[in-house]
TORMARVEX-641083 format. One record per residue (C-alpha): residue in three letters; x, y, z. Coordinates in steps of 0.02 Angstrom, whole numbers, plus 50000, padded with zeros to 5 digits. Layout:
// TORMARVEX-641083
ALAXYZ/...
END
This chain:
// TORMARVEX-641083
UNK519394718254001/UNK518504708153876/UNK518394707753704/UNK516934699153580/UNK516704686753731/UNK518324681553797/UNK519484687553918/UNK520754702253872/UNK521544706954073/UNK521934695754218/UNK521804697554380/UNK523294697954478/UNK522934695254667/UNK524264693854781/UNK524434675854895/UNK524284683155046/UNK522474692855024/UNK521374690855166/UNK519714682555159/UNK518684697355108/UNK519744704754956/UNK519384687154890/UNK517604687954926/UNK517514705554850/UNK518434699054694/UNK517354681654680/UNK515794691954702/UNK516534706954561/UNK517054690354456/UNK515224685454464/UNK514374699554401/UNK515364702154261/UNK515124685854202/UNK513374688554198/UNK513664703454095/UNK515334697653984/UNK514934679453988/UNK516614677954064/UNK517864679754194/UNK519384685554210/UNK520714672754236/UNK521584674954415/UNK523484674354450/UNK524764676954605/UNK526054682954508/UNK526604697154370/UNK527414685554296/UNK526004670654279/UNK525094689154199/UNK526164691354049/UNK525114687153928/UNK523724695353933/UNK523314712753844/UNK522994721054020/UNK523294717554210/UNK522014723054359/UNK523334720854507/UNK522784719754655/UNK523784731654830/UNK524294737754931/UNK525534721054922/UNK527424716754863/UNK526794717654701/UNK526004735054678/UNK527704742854781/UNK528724733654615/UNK527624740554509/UNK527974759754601/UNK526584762954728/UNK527704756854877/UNK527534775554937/UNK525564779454908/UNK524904780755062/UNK522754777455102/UNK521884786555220/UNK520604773955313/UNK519244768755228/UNK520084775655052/UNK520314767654882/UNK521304772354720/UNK521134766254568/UNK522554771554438/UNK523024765454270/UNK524734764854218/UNK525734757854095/UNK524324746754016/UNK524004741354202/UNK522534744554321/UNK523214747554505/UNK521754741254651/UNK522334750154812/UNK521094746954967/UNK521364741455121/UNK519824730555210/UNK519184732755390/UNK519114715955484/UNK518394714555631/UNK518784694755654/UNK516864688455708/UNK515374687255664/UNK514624687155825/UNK513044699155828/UNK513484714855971/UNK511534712756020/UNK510024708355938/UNK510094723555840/UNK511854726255767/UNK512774712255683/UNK514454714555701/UNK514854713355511/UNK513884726555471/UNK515244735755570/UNK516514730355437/UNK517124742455295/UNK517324731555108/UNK518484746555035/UNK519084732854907/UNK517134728754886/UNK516904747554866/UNK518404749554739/UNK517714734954615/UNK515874742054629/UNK516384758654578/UNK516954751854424/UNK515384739054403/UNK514334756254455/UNK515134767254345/UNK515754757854177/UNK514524743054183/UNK513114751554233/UNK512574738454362/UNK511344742354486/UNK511124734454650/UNK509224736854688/UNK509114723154820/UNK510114709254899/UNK510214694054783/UNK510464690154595/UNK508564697054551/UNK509014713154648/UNK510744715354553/UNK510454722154382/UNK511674718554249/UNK511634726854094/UNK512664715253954/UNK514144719253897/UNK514984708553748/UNK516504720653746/UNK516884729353906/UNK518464740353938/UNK519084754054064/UNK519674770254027/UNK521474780054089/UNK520894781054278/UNK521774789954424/UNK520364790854562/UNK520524792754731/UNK518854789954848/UNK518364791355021/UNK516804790055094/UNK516374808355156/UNK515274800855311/UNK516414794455438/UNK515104782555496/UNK513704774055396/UNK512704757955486/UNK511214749355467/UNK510564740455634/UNK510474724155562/UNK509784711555645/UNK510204696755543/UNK511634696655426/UNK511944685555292/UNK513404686755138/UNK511754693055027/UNK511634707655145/UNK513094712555169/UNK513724711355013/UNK512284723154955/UNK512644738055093/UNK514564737955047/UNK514064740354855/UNK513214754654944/UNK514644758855064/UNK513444755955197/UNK514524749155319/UNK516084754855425/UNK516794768955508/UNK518404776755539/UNK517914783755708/UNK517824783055907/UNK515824790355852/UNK514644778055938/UNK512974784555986/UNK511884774656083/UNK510694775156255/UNK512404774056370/UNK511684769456517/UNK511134753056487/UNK512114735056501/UNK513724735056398/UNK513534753056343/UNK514954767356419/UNK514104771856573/UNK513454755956625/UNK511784749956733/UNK511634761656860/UNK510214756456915/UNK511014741056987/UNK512444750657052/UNK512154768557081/UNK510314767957137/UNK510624782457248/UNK510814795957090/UNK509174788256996/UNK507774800556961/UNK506674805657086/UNK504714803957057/UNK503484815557098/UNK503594808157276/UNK505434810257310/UNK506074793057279/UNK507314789257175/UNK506524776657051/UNK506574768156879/UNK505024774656757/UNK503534757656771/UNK505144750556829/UNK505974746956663/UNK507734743056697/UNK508324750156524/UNK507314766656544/UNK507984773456682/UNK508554791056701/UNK509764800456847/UNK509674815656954/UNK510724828456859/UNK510884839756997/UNK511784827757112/UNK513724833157102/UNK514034812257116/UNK513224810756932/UNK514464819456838/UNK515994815856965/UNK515624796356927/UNK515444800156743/UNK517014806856722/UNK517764793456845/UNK517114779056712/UNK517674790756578/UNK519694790656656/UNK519724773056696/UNK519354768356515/UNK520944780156482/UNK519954796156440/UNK519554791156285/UNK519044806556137/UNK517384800956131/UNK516194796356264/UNK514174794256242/UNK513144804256368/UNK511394800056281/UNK510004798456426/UNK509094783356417/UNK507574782456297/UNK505704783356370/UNK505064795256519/UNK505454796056721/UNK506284812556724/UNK506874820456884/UNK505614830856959/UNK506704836757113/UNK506674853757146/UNK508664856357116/UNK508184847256928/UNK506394857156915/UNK507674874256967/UNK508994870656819/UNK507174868956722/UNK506814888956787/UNK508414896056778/UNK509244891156624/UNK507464885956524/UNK506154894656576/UNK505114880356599/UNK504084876856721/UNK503004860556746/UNK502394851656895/UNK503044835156952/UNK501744825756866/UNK502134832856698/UNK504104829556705/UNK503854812256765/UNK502634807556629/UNK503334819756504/UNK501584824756461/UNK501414834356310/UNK503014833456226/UNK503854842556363/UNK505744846456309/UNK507334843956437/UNK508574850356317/UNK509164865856441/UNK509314855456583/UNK510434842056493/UNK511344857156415/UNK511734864156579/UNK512374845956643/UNK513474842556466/UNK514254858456498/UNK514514854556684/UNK515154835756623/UNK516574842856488/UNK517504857056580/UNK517884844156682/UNK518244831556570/UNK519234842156451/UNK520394847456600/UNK520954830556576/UNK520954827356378/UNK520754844756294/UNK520014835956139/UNK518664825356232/UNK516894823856138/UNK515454818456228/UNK513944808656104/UNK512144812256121/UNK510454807656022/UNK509474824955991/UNK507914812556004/UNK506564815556128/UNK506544825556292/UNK508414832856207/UNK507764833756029/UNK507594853956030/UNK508924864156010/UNK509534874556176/UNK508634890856167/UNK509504900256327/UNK511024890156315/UNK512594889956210/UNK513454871656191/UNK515294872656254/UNK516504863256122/UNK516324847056119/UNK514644840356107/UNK514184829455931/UNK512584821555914/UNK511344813755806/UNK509884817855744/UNK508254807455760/UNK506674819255691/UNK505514818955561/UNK505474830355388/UNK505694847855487/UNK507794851155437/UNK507604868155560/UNK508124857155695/UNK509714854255624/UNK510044872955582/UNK509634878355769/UNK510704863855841/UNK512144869955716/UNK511694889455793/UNK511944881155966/UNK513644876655974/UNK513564857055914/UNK515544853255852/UNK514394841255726/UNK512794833155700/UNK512624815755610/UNK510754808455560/UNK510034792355657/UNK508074792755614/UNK506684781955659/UNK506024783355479/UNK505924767055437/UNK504864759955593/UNK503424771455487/UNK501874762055412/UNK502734743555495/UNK502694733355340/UNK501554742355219/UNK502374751855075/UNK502944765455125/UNK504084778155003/UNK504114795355068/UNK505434797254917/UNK505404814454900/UNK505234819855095/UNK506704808655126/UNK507714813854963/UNK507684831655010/UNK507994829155206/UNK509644819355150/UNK509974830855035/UNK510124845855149/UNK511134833155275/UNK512474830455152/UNK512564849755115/UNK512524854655306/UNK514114844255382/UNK513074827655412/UNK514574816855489/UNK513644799955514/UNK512214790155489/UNK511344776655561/UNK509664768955504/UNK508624760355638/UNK508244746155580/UNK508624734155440/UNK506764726355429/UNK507104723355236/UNK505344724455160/UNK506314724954998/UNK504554719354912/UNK503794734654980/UNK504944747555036/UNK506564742954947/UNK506704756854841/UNK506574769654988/UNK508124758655042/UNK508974760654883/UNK508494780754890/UNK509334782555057/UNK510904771355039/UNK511144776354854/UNK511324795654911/UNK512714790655009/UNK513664779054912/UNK513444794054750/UNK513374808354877/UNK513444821654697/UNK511734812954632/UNK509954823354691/UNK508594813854772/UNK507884815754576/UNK509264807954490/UNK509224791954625/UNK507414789154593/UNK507604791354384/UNK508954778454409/UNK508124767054504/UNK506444766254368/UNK507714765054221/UNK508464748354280/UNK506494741754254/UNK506924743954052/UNK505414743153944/UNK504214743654098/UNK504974760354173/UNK503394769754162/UNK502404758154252/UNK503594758854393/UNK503734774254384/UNK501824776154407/UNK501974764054558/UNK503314774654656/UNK502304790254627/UNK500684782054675/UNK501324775454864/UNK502434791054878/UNK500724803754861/UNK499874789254987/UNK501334792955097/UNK501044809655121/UNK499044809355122/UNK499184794855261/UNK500524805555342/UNK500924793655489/UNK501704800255643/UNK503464798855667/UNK504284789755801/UNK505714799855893/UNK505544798356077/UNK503744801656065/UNK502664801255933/UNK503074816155806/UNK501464823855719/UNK501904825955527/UNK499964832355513/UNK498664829555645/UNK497414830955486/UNK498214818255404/UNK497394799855375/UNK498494789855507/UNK497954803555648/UNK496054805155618/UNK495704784655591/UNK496794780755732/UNK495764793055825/UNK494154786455769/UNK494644766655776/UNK495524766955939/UNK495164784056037/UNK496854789456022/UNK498284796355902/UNK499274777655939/UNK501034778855955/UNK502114774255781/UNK502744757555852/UNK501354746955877/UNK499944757855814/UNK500884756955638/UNK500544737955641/UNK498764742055726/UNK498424752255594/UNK498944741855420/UNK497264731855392/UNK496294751555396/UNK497784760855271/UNK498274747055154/UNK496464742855101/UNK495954730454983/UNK495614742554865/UNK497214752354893/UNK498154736354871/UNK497164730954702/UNK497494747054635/UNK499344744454660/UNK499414727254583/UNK498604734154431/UNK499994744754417/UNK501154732154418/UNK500124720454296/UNK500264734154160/UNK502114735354185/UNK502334716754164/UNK501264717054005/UNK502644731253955/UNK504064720253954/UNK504734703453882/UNK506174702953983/UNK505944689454108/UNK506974695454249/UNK506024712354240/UNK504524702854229/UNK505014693254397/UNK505634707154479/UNK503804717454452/UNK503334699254526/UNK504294703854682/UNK503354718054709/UNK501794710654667/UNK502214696454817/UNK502734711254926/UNK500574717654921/UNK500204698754952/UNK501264701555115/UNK500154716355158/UNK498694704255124/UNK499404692955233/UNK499964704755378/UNK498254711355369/UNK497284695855400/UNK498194693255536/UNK498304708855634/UNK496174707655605/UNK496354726455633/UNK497434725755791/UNK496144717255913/UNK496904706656034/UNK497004689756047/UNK497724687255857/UNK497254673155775/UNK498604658355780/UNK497834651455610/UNK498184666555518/UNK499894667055605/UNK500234649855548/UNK499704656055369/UNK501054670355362/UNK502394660655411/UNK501924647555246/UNK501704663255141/UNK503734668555183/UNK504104649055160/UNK503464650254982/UNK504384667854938/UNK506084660755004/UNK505674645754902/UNK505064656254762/UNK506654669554761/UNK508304668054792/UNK508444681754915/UNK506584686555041/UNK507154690155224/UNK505694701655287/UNK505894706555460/UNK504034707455509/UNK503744690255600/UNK505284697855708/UNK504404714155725/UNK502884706655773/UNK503504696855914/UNK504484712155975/UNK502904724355982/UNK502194709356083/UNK500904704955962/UNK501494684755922/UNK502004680556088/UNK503614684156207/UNK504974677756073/UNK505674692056074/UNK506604700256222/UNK506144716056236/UNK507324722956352/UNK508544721656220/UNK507984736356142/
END
């Protein structure tokens, strides 16, 4: 491609590429001028290519079926890359979606879209550069230089084994984007859409609004929403309408081969006696009223729901034999049936903590497929948190098992803090044949000189991870070790094990001391005295900024006693004015987060959720 400096191959790109083959190649063009200190000159035609050593041509198009691949044929969300005669053949066919309209406050729609000619070009900036994209933004993109860069004979074809890889991102930008597709973090090629089903917009609908009648009945009888939150309610099971209006929504949107059953999240379980029956019979379980409203303890529905499934899909598949219906394994559902075999046709995913058994017994159960949609990265709110190796080896054992999707809830990009348990999780997926090991060795190499320092720093908040052990959220909050740190303060500052999603924030100013947080810096002081590079230098900087945040974060929260301080409010909004002056990319979610928790006011609107 280039040779002592100056361009050797061209570009051909055919006129009529869409908008984001061009961004993919401006953005591929980019980076390997950083690295070459050149670009590659850009045609329309093979014959405007002629004289140039080499041609990268870009297809499926007119062009590549001249050239012989008129017949090649890509599976969705598939590349090739083949070299022949002198020639590098691009095939990849983009998913647009046409908008950029967010789907809700969590989900922007781009994040929906598959890059595939994104994907092609950063498996050769991945593979023969050696670039690494450790964070959105020119500081985050690593680019070794390269004063002579070539390709060798190729003939690769790639598709992403997950059929379904999202981030909820809440605000998308190009920087963003851009970075998840280098990670082929974006896109599906299936009907697969888990979600709570019953709210607005979703495939059931609100029936709280129009099927009152088939709610849950409290303790007293009534059918009623739980503390009468519209988006938490839950429905009588027992009552034959249920299913029979299921299925009638199902057929009038044409019976499609997927439909989402999930339950709404939160508590407000039927406690009728037909429900509290299905409970005895086919579970074993038996609880008073009370305890199924409130879903004291833990309690676990998963027989019940397995019962009504079951009941839901023969009818369903009387109509379309090769119906699936979707469901989280989170919450009252997130044990595997016990009594119970699944019939065919149930996929889910999984939202747990560290314990993979869950996944096995599901898998024993029946499930046609299981895909993995954690909570992980609510943990520790904004603090550092890198449970590398807990996270490593649960992905691992996904990707060995059948894992079909995944879906991480939520994009809060801490990349100062938590970025490389980011690039840990996304990397595994785009590189599915690296280990959790070789992920993490990669990420400390692209440091250079001052590798062993961060090396030092990823060990040192990974073993914090696992001595605070903070509770995980998953329709409940998950105990990783009631002797761990996060259980016993929270017990002994507040009176109770707090629940992950506010209590994490409650909890920041008594984990991330000062001297936890001084320790840390010092760390990254000595790995800055390593190095004379100055972009390593800056990007041990970053980090350094991200512990400031904590600082920050801390002095505000003023260990979770209400009301917070507007001053020191007002003073972490000018400390993220100053980072997104001081870097070109610094889009931390927690001002968001701490609206949403209700801790900065009512910006946010909750119900959204």
């Amino acid at each position: 491609m280039v040779k002592d400096g100056q361009a050797q191959a061209v570009l051909v790109v055919p006129p009529d590429s869409d908008t984001m083959r061009l961004q993919s190649i401006a953005s591929f063009q980019k980076i390997l001028e950083r690295s070459t200190g050149t670009r590659l000159p850009e045609v329309s035609t093979l014959q405007e290519a002629a004289q140039y050593e080499g041609r990268i041509v870009f297809g499926p198009s007119a062009i590549t079926e001249g050239l012989g691949f008129g017949d090649v044929t890509l599976q969705p969300e598939e590349f090739k890359l083949k070299t022949s005669n002198g020639d590098l053949i691009i095939l990849a066919e983009d998913r647009v979606l046409g908008s950029d309209k967010p789907m809700n406050i969590w989900t922007d729609i781009r994040s929906e879209e598959a890059r595939v000619t994104q994907w092609a070009l950063g498996y050769l900036l991945d593979r023969h550069l050696g670039v690494r994209f450790l964070w959105p933004g020119e500081l985050g993109t690593v680019v070794p230089p390269h004063e002579n860069s070539s390709l060798p004979e190729m003939d690769v074809t790639w598709q992403q084994p997950l059929v379904r890889r999202s981030f909820n991102v809440i605000e998308a930008n190009d920087a963003n984007i851009e970075w998840l597709n280098y990670h082929q973090f974006a896109g599906k090629r299936t009907d697969y859409r888990f979600r709570h089903s019953f709210r607005k917009g979703a495939d059931n609908g609100p029936w709280q609004k129009t099927h009152p009648h088939l709610l849950a009945k409290n303790p007293e009888g009534i059918p009623s929403v739980y503390r009468n939150k519209p988006a938490f309610f839950k429905l009588c099971l027992t009552e034959p309408e249920t299913s029979s209006e299921i299925v009638r929504l199902w057929r009038e949107a044409g019976a499609p081969d997927f439909w989402d059953v999930t339950p709404n999240d939160g508590n407000g379980f039927c406690t009728c006696d037909n429900c509290r029956a299905i409970d005895k019979e086919y579970g074993n379980l038996e609880l008073s009223k009370e305890n199924i409203w409130k879903r004291n303890g833990d309690a676990q529905f998963t027989e019940r729901y397995v019962w009504f499934w079951n009941q839901l899909l023969e009818k369903m598949r009387s109509v379309n034999a090769d119906v699936q219906v979707g469901i989280y394994l989170y919450g009252a559902t997130r044990d595997a049936p016990v009594h119970q075999k699944l019939h065919p046709g149930v996929v889910g995913e999984m939202v747990s903590g560290w314990d993979f058994s869950r996944w096995k017994q599901w898998q024993a159960a029946g499930i046609d497929g299981v895909g993995l949609r954690p909570n992980w990265l609510y943990m520790s709110a904004a603090g550092p948190h890198l449970p590398l190796n807990q996270a490593g080896d649960y992905l691992a054992k996904a990707r060995d098992n059948g894992m079909l999707t995944i879906s991480l809830d939520c994009f809060h990009e801490y990349w100062a803090d938590q970025g490389p348990y980011y690039y840990l999780l996304t990397r595994m997926v785009a590189r599915p044949e690296m280990t959790k090991d070789e992920v993490i060795a990669e990420y400390v190499a692209a440091f250079g000189a001052a590798a062993p320092a961060m090396r030092e720093y990823l060990n040192y908040w990974s073993d914090y991870s696992k001595e605070v052990a903070w509770n995980i959220p998953a329709g409940g909050k998950l105990s990783q070790d009631p002797n761990g740190m996060y259980e016993k303060l929270s017990l002994e500052k507040f009176g109770e094990v707090m629940h992950p999603l506010q209590g994490h924030w409650k909890m920041m100013p008594h984990i991330y001391t000062p001297k936890k947080l001084s320790d840390a810096d010092a760390i990254l002081v000595k790995g800055q005295s390593m190095t004379d590079d100055p972009d390593t230098i800056e990007r041990l900087e970053y980090f350094r900024d991200g512990l400031r945040l904590v600082v920050q974060i801390n002095a505000y929260l003023r260990s979770g006693i209400k009301p917070y301080p507007d001053d020191k409010l007002q003073e972490l909004k000018i400390f993220h004015q100053k980072m997104k002056a001081k870097y070109d990319y610094w889009n931390s979610k927690d001002l968001f987060f701490l609206a949403y928790w209700g801790m900065s006011g009512k910006d946010v609107d909750v119900v959204g959720m």
